[in-house]
N, C-alpha and C positions, 0 to 999 in steps of 0.2 A: 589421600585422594585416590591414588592407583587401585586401592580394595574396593571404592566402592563402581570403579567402572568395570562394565563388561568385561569378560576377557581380552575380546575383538578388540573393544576400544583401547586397552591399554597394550595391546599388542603392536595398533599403531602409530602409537608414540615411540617405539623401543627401535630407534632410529643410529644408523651410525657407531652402534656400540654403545649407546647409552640405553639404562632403563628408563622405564615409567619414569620412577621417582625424579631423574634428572632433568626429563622434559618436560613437564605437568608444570613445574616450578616457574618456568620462563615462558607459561601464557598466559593468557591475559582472560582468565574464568571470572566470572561471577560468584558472589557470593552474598547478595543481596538479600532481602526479605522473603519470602514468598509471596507471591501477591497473589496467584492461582492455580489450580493443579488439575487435568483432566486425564478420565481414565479411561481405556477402549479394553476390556480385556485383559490380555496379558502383556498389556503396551500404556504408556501414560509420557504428559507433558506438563511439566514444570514451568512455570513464569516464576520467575525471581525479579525485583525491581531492575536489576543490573545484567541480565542474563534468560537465555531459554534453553532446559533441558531434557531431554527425551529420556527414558527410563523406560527398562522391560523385564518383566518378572522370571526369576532364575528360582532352580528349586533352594537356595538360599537365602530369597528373598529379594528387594530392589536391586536393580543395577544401573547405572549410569552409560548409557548406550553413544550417548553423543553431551557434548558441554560447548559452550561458548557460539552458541548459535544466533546468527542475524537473520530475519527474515528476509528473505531477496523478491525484488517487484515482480517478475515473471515465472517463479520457481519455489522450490522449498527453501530449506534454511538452509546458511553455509556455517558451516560447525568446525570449529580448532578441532576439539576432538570428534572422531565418530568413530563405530565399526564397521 
């Protein structure tokens, strides 16, 4: 999971002296279906049945910018992971 997020995003998980891999493991992400995917760009949104993910294009290819996102009634989403 840690490779396929942004750096940023996996930067701040690495909390306390743990890495990526330690923290990733004890949230609570999605891994649902897809159900829709929009694209703006060099920036795109993911709808999983279980989950909303933000993604932005790296000269490597997709990245996972933000996971485990809810949308909140006055604001954007609040996301376990982000950069």
């Amino acid at each position: 999971m840690c490779g396929a997020l942004a750096p940023d995003a996996a930067e701040s998980l690495e909390s306390g002296g743990k890495q990526c891999a330690a923290q990733v493991t004890g949230l609570d992400l999605g891994s649902g279906a897809i159900t829709g995917v929009q694209v703006w760009g060099e920036r795109a949104q993911a709808h999983l049945s279980d989950d909303t993910v933000f993604l932005a294009r790296f000269p490597g290819g997709w990245k996972v910018t933000a996971a485990g996102c809810e949308p909140q009634p006055k604001g954007p989403y609040d996301c376990e992971v982000e950069a």
